[in-house]
C-alpha positions in Angstrom: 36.1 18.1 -1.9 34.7 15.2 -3.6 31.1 15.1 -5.2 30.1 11.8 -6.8 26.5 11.8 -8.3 24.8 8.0 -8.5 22.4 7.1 -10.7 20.1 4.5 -8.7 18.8 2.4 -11.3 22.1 1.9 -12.2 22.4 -0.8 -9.1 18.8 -1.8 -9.0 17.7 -2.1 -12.1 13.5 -2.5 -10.7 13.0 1.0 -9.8 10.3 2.2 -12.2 12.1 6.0 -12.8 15.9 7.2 -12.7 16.3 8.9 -9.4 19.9 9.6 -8.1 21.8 11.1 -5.2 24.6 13.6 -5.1 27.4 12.0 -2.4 29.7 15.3 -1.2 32.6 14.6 1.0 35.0 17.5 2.7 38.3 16.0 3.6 39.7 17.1 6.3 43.3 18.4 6.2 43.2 17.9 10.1 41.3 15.5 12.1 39.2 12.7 10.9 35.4 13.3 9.7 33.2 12.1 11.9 31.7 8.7 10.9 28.1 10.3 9.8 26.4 10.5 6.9 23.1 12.6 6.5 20.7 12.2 3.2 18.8 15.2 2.7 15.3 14.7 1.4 13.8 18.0 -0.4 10.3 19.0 -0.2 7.6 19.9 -2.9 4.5 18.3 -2.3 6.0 15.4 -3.9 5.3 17.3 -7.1 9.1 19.0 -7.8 12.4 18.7 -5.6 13.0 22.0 -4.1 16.8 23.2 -4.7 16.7 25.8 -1.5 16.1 22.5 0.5 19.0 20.2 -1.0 22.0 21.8 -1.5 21.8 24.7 1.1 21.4 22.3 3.6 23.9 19.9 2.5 26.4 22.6 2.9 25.2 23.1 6.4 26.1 19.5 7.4 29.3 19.4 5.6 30.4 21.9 7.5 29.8 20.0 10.7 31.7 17.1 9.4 28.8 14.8 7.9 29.2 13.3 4.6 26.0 14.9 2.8 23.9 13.2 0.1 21.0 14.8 -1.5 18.5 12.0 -3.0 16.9 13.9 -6.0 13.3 11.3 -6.5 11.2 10.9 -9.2 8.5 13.7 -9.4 5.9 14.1 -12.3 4.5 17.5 -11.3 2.4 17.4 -15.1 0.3 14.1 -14.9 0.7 13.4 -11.0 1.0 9.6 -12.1 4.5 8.9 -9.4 2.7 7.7 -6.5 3.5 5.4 -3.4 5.4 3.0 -3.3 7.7 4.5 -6.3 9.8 7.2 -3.8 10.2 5.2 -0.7 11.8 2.7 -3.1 13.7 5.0 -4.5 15.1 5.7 -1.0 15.2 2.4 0.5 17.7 1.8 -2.7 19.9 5.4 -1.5 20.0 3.9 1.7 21.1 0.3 0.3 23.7 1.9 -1.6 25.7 3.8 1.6 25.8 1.3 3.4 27.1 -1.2 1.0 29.5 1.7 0.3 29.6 3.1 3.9 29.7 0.1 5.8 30.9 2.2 9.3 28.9 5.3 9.1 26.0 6.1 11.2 22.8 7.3 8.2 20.2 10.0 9.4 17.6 11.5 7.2 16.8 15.3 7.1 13.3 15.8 5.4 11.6 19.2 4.7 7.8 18.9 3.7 7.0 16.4 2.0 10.4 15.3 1.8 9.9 15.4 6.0 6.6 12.4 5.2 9.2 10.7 2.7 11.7 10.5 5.7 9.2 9.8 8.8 7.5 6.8 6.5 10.4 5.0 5.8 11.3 5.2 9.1 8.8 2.3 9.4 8.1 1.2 5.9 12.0 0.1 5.4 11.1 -3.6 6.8 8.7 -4.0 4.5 9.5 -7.7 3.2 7.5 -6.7 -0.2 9.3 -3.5 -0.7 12.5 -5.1 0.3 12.0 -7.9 -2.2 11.0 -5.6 -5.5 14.5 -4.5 -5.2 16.4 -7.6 -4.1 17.3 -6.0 -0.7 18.9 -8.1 2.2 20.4 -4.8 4.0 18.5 -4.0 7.4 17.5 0.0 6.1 17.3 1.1 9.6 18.3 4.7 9.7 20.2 6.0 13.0 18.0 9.6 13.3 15.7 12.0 12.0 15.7 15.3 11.3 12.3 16.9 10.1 11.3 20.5 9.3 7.8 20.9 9.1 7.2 17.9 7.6 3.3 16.6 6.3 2.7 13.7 8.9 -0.9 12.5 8.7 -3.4 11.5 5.6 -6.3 11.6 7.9 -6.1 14.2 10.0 -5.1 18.0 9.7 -3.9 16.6 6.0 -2.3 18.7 3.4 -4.6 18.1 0.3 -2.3 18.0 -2.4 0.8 16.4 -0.8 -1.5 13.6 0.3 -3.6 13.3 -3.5 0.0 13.1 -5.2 1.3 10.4 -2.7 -1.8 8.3 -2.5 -3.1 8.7 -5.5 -6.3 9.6 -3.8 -6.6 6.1 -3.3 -8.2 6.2 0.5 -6.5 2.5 1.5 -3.0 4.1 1.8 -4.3 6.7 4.3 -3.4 5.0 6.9 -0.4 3.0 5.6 1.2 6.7 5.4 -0.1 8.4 8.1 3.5 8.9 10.4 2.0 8.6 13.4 -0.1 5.8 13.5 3.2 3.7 12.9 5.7 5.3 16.0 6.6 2.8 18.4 9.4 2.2 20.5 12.0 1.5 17.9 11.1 4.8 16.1 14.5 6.6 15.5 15.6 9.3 17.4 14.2 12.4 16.2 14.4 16.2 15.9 11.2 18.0 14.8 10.5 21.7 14.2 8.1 24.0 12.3 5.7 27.4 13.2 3.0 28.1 14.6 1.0 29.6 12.0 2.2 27.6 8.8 -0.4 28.2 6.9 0.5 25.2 3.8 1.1 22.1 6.3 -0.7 22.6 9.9 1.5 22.3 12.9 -1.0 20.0 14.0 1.2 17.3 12.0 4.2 18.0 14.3 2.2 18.0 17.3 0.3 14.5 16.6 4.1 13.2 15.8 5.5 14.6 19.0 2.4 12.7 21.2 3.0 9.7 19.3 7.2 9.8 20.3 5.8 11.0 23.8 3.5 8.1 24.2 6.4 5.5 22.9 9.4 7.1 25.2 11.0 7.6 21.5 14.3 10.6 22.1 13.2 13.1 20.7 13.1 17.2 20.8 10.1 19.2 19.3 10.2 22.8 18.6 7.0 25.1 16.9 8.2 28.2 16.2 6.0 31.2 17.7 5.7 32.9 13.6 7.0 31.7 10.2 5.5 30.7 6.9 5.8 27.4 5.1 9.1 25.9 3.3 11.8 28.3 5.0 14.4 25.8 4.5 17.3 27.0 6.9 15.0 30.7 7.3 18.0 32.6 5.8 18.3 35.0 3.3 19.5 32.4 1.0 16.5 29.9 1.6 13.4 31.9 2.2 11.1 31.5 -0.3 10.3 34.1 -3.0 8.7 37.0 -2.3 9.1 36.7 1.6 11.1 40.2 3.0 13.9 39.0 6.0 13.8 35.9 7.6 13.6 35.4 11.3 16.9 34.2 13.8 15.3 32.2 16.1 14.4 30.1 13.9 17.4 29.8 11.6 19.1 28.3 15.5 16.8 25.0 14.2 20.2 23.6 12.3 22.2 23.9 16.0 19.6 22.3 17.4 19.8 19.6 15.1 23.3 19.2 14.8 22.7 19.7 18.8 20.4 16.8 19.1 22.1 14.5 16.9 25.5 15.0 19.0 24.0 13.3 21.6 21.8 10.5 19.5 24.8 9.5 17.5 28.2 7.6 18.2 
């Protein structure tokens, strides 16, 4: 196994903060790894990086034969002053950087929370000629699939306050700008989508205006809302349920299968 941590600003030397991402490769002693590569995006209300929603879950693609890289942004969780557009440059620069590196692998994105709103904006926001051009990008950023876990979609409607005053800055004219599904159209990636019911931090109500929105532009996609299950489970395993919450459920730990599932058919 091979683990190879970057340090962003290393290569683009604009970025305002350090981030990095952790590259971890399994070689195979037989067969080939398939040519995939997925960047997990941690949650946190864009306040902290959660650690039960990077590494657990890079494990959980290794294992199905991705290359897994966990991008590790820039958070300030004292003053709140890392707003838009510092972590969606951070990732357009992780995405830069694979496929200089990784010029034949398919890239997917698998974002939990707010790590889910980091993924599903860049989605659209990675053509951005004035984002592009901070960093001196030519690449086309264009990511192959999504994979969100009850990510924060909208900033007008069913928000999550403090996800969308970190992002924003409370300034009201990015609203809209980072609102997911006001942006879907037809050449929206491919995307898997899951979260509960009853989540009582980010309202499914996110999920569902994302699903109408991939409905209404014939996007691929697959939705599941779990009947019963609180915020941030992560894989819902022992090893990922948040503190203080007793089991964890097994319907909805089946989300990775699905995913992997999904992206079987999505993918080359």
């Amino acid at each position: 196994m091979e683990v190879k941590k970057v340090f962003l600003k290393d290569y683009y030397h604009n970025l305002s903060y350090n981030p990095y991402i952790e590259i971890t490769t399994i070689f195979p002693i037989i067969g080939k790894l398939k040519k995939r590569i997925m960047v997990v995006i941690p949650g946190g209300g864009y306040d902290v990086v959660s650690t039960r929603e990077g590494d657990p879950i890079c494990l959980e693609f290794l294992k199905r034969g991705y290359i897994s890289c966990k991008l590790v942004y820039s958070t300030d969780p004292i003053n709140h002053s890392i707003t838009y557009p510092n972590q969606v440059l951070e990732l357009m620069a992780a995405i830069d950087y694979l496929k200089n590196n990784y010029p034949l692998y398919s890239i997917s994105l698998c974002g939990f929370s707010a790590g889910g709103h980091l993924a599903g904006t860049f989605a659209y926001l990675n053509n951005y000629k004035a984002l592009l051009a901070i960093l001196g990008i030519n690449n086309d950023l264009k990511v192959d699939a999504l994979v969100l876990a009850y990510p924060v979609v909208s900033m007008v409607e069913s928000w999550e306050e403090a996800t969308r005053s970190v992002v924003t800055g409370n300034n009201s004219d990015l609203f809209d700008l980072l609102s997911i599904e006001k942006h879907v159209d037809k050449n929206y990636p491919p995307t898997y989508v899951w979260t509960t019911k009853d989540d009582d931090l980010v309202s499914s109500n996110n999920t569902i205006m994302l699903d109408k929105a991939l409905t209404k532009y014939n996007v691929k996609h697959k939705t599941h809302i779990f009947d019963s299950g609180v915020h941030g489970l992560a894989l819902a395993t022992p090893l990922t349920v948040p503190f203080g919450v007793e089991g964890y459920d097994k319907e909805i730990s089946s989300w990775i299968d699905e995913a992997s599932d999904f992206l079987d058919e999505v993918l080359e």
